[in-house]
ZASE-137553 format. One record per residue (C-alpha): x, y, z; residue in three letters. Coordinates in pm, 1 decimal. Last residue first. Example, Ala and Ser with C-alpha at 12.3 -4.5 7.8 and 13.67 -1.06 7.14 Angstrom:
[roke [1367.0 -106.0 714.0] "ser"]
[roke [1230.0 -450.0 780.0] "ala"]
end
This chain:
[roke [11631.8 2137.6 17242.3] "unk"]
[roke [11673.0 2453.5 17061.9] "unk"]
[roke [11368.2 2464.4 16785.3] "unk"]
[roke [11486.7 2439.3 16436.8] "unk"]
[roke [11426.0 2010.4 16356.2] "unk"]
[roke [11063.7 1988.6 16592.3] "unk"]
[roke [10923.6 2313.1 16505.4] "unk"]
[roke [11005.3 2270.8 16098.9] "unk"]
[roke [10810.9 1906.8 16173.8] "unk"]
[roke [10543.7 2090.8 16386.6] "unk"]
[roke [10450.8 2381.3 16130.4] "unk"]
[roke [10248.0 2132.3 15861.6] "unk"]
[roke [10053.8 2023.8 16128.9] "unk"]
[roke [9911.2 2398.6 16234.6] "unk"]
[roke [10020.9 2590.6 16558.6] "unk"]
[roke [9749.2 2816.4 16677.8] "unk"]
[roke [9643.3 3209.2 16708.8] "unk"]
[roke [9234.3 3257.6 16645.8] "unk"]
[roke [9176.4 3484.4 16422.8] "unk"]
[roke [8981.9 3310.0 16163.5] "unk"]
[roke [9200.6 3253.5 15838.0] "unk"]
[roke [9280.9 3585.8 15620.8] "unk"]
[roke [9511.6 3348.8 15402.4] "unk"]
[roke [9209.5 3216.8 15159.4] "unk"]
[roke [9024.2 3596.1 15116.0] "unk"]
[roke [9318.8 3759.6 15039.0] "unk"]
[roke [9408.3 3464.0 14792.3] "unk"]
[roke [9035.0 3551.6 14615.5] "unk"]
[roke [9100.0 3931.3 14640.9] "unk"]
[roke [9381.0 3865.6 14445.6] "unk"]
[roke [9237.3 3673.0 14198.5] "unk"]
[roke [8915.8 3916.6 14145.9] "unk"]
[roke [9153.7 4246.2 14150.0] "unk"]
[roke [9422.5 4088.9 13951.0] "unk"]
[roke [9191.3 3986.5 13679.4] "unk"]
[roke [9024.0 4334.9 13715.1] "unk"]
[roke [9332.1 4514.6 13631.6] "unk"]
[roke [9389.1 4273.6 13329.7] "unk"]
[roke [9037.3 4365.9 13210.2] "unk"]
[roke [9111.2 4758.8 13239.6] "unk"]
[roke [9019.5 4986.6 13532.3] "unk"]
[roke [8866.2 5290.3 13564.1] "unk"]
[roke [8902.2 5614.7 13712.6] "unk"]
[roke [9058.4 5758.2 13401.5] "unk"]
[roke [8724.9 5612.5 13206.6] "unk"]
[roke [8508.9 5797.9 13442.3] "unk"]
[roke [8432.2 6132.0 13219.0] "unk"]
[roke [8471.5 6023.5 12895.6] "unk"]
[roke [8661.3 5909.5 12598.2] "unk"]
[roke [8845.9 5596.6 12562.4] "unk"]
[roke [9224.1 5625.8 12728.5] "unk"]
[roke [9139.9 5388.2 13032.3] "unk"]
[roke [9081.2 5105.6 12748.7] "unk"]
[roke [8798.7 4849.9 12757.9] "unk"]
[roke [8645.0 4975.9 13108.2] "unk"]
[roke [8537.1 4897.8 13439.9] "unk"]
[roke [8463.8 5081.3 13746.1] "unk"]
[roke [8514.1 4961.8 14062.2] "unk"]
[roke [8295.8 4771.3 14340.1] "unk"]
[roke [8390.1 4545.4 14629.1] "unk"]
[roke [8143.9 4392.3 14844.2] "unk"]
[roke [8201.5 4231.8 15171.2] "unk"]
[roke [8449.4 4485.3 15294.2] "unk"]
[roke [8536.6 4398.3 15669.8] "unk"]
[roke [8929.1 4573.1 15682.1] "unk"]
[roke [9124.9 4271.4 15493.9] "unk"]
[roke [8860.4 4292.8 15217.3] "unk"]
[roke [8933.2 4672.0 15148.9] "unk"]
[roke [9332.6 4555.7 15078.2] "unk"]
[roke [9198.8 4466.0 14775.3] "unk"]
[roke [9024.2 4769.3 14668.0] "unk"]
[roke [9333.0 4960.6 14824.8] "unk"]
[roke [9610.6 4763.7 14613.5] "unk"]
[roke [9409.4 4805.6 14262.4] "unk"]
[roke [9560.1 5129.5 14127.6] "unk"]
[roke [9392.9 5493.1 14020.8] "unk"]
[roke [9149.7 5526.2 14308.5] "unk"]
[roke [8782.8 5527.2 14239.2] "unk"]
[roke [8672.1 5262.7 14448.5] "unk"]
[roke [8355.3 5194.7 14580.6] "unk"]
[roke [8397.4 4952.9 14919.9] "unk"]
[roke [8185.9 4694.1 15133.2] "unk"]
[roke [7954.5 4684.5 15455.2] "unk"]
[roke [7718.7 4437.9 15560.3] "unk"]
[roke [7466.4 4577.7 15786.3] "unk"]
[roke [7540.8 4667.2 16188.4] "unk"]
[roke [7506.8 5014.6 16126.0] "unk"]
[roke [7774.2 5153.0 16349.6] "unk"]
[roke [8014.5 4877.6 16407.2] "unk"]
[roke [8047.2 4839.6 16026.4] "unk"]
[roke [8045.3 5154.6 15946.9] "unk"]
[roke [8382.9 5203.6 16171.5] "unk"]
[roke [8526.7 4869.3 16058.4] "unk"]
[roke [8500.1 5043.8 15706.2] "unk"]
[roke [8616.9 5405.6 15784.9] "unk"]
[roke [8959.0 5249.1 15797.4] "unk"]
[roke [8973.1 5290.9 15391.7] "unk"]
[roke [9042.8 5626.1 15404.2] "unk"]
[roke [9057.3 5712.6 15077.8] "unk"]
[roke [9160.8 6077.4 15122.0] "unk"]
[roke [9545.1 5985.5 15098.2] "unk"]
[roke [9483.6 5778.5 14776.6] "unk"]
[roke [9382.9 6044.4 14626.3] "unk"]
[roke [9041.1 5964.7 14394.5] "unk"]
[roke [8993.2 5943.3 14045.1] "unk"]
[roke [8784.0 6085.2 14027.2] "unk"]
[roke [8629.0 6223.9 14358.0] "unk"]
[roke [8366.9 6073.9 14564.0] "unk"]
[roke [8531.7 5908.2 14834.7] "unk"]
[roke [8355.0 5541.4 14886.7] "unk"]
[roke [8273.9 5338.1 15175.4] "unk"]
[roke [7946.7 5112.2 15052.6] "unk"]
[roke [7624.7 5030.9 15339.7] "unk"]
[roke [7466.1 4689.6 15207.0] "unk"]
[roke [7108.2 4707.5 15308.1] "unk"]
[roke [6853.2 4379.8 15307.4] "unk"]
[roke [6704.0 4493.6 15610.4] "unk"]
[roke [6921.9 4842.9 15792.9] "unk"]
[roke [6608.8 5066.8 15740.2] "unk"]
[roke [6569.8 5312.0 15441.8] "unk"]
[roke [6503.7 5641.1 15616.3] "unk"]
[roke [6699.5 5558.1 15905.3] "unk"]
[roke [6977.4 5425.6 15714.2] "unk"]
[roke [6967.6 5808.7 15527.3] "unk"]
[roke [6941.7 5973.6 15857.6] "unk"]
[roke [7289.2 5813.8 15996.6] "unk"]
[roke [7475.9 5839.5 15638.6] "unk"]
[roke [7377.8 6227.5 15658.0] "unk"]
[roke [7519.4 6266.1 16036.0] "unk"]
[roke [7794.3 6072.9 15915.9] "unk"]
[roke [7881.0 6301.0 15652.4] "unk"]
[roke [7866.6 6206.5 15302.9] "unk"]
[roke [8119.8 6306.6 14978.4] "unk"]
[roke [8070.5 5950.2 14918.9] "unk"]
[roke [7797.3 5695.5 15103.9] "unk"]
[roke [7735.2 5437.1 14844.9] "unk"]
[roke [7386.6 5288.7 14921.3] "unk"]
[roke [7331.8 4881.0 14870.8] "unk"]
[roke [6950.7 4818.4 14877.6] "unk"]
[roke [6842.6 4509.1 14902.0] "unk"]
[roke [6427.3 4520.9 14723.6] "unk"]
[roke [6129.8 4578.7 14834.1] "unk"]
[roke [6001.0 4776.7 14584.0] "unk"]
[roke [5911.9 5042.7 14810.3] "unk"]
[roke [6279.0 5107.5 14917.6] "unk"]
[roke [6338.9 5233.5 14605.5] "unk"]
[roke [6036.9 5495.0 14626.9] "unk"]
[roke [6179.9 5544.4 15033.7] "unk"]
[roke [6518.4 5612.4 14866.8] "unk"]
[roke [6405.9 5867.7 14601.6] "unk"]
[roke [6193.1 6045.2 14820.7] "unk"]
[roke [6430.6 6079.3 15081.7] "unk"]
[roke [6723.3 6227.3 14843.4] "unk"]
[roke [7005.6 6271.1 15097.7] "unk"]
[roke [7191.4 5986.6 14945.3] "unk"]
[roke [7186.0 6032.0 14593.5] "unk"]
[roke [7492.5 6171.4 14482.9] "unk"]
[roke [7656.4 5888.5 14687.0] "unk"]
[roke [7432.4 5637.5 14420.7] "unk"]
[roke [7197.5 5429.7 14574.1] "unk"]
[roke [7185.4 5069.7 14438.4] "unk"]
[roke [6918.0 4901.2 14402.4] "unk"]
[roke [6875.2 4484.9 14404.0] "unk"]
[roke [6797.8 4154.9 14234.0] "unk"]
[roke [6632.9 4367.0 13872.2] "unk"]
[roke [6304.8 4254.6 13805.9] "unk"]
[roke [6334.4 4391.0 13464.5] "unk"]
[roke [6029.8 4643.2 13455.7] "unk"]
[roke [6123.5 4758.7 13763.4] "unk"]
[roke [6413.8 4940.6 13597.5] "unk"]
[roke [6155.7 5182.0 13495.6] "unk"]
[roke [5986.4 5226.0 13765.7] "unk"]
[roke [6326.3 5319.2 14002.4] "unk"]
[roke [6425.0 5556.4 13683.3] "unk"]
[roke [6047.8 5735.9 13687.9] "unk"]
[roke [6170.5 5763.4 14070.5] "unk"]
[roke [6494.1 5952.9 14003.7] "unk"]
[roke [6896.8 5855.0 14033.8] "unk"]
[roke [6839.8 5498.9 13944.1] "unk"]
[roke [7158.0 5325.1 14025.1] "unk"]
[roke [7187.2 4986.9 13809.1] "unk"]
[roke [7144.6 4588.0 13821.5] "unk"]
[roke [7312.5 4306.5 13635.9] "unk"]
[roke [7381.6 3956.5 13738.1] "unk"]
[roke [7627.6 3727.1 13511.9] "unk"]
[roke [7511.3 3394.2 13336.0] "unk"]
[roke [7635.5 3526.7 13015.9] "unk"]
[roke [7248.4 3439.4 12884.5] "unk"]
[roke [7110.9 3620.7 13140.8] "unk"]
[roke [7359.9 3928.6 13107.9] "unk"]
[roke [7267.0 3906.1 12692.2] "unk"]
[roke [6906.7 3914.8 12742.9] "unk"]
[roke [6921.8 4190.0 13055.0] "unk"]
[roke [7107.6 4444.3 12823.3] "unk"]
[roke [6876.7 4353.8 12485.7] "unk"]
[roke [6593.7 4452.9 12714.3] "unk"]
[roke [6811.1 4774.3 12825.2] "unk"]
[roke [6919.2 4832.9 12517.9] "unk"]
[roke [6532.1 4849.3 12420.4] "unk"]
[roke [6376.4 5013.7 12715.5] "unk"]
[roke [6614.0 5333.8 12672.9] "unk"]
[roke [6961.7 5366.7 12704.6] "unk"]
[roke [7130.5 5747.9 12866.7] "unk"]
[roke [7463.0 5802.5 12723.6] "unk"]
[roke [7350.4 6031.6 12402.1] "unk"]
[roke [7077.1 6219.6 12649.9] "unk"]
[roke [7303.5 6331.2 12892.5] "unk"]
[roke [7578.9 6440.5 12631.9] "unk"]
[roke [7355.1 6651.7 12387.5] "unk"]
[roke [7162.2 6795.5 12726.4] "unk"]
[roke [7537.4 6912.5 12815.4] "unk"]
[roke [7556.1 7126.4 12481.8] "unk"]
[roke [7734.0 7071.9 12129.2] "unk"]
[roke [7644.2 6742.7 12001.3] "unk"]
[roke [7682.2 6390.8 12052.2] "unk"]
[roke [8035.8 6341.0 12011.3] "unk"]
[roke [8120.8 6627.7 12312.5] "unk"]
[roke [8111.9 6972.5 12320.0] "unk"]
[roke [7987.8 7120.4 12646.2] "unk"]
[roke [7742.2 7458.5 12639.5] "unk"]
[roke [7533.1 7446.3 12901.8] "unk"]
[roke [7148.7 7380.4 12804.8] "unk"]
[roke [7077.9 7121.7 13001.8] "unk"]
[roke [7221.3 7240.5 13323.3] "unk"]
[roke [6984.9 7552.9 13244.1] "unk"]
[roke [6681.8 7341.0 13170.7] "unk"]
[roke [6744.6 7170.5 13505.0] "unk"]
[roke [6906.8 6792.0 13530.5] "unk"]
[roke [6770.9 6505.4 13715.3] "unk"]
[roke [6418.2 6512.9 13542.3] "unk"]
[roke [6497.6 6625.3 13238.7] "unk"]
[roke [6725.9 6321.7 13206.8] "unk"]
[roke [6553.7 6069.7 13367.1] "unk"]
[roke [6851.8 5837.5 13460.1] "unk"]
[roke [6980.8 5521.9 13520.4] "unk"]
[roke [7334.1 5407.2 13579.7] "unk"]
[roke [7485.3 5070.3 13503.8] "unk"]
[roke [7597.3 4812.3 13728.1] "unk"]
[roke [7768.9 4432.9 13618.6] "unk"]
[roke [7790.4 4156.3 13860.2] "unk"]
[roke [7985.2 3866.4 14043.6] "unk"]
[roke [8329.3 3936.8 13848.6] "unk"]
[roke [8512.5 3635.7 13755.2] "unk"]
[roke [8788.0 3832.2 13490.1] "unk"]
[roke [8591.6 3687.0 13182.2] "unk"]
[roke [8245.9 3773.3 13256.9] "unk"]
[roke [8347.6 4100.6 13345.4] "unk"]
[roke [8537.2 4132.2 13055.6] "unk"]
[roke [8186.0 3985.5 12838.4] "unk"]
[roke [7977.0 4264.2 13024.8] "unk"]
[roke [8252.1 4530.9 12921.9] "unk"]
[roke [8218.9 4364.0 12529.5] "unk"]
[roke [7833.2 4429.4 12567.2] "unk"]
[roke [7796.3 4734.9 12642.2] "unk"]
[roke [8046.5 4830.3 12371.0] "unk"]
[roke [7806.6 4711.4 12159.6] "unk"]
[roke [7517.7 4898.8 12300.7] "unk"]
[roke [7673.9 5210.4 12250.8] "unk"]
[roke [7571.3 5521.0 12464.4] "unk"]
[roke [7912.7 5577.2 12611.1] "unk"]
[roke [7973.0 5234.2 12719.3] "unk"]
[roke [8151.9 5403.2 13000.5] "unk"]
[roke [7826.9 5490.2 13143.8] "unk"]
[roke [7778.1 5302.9 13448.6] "unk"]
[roke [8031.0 4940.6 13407.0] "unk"]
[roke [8023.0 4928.0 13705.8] "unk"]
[roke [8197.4 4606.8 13735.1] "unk"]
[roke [8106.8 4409.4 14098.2] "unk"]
[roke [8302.1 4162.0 14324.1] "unk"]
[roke [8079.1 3960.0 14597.9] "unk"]
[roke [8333.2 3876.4 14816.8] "unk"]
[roke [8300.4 3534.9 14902.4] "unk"]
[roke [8063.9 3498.7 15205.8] "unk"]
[roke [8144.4 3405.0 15577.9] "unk"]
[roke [8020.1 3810.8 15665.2] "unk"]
[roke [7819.3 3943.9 15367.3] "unk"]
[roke [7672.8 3890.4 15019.9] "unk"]
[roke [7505.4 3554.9 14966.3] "unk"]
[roke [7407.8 3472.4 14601.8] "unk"]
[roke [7185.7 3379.1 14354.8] "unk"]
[roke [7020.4 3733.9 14280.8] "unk"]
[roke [7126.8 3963.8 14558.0] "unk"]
[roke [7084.5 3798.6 14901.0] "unk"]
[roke [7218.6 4003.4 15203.6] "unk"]
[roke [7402.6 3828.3 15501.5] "unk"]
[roke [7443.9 3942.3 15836.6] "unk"]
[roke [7664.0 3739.4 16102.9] "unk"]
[roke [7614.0 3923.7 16434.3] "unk"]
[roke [7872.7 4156.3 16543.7] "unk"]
end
């Protein structure tokens, strides 16, 4: 395969690059700027590349009836409550791309409707990323595609045939195709993380890895199979409330992810079989003359 490299902000993503590790931090801030801003600093901390969040149009994404299910939860008493008490509007999201540009740390979200795509356009965000929920939406990817932006799509709970017809829809420039499994957290039987040589022969992008596994081993072990990209979700303590903390991991969690995947990267070496200095002394005194 060819090298192929993708640009997101200041850096290379792809074959010969780093691993360009990313903490979605999506909507474990649970609708608080503050804590916003501590995930950001963790991510900061543990050497991540990037931070995600999620964007939506709530009564746009959701139907009246979704909206009006009952769901208790610390903003009120139905599943519009919840929606709308995670979603930020243009302020947090100013005060968002202030603090990430004066952290020095990229930041860029899913938009999961076209108002969403608009509205994150307003912060000349480096790149879109297409959610696994969102893969069979045409419209949404050719109005993200429009902006001409990378696009990196996640491609959960996805066949192949659907993976195939979304890459034709977007085209494989600038695109960074992600292996995920869409459950939370996942098995770590259905994670299956030799599908990532497979994508990779197939599409011919850069391909990387969502995780949602409870553990760190497979998101490392992703780089050893052709993951360029690594993403997980990142929180302050696995036991806050809400829906993907369980699936997420902690700052020590992503230490080890960043460092490990940094040693990974250091021993994989090129392939090709040889003898190295350090080896011919040891050769020389325990080989059988």
């Amino acid at each position: 395969m060819d090298k192929k490299t993708v640009k997101i902000g200041n850096k290379l993503v792809g074959d010969g690059c780093p691993t360009f590790v990313v903490a979605e931090i999506g909507i474990n801030h649970n609708g608080d700027i503050d804590i916003a801003k501590k995930l950001i600093d963790t991510a900061v901390a543990t050497g991540c590349d990037a931070v995600k969040f999620q964007k939506r149009t709530v009564d746009v994404v959701y139907t009246p009836e979704e909206l009006a299910k009952p769901r208790e939860n610390p903003f009120g008493p139905t599943n519009g409550d919840l929606k709308r008490g995670l979603e930020f509007g243009e302020d947090a999201y100013k005060e968002i791309d202030r603090y990430c540009k004066e952290k020095g740390i990229i930041w860029f979200a899913s938009p999961w409707d076209e108002a969403s795509v608009d509205f994150l356009e307003k912060f000349n965000v480096p790149c879109y990323k297409i959610a696994s929920a969102s893969l069979t939406d045409d419209g949404l990817l050719r109005h993200i595609r429009s902006k001409g932006k990378p696009v990196i799509l996640s491609t959960g709970m996805s066949t192949v045939e659907e993976i195939d017809h979304a890459v034709e829809v977007l085209g494989k420039d600038d695109l960074i195709v992600l292996h995920a499994t869409s459950t939370y957290p996942s098995k770590l039987e259905e994670l299956n993380i030799r599908v990532i040589p497979f994508l990779r022969s197939r599409y011919e992008v850069p391909v990387g890895y969502s995780g949602h596994e409870v553990g760190l081993i497979p998101t490392t072990g992703s780089v050893a199979f052709g993951a360029c990209l690594v993403e997980r979700h990142i929180t302050l303590d696995r036991a806050m409330w809400g829906s993907d903390q369980a699936a997420s991991v902690e700052r020590q969690g992503f230490e080890r992810i960043v460092n490990d995947i940094r040693a990974l990267e250091s021993s994989l070496g090129d392939g090709v079989k040889k003898v190295y200095e350090s080896e011919i002394p040891i050769k020389q005194k325990l080989r059988r003359k």
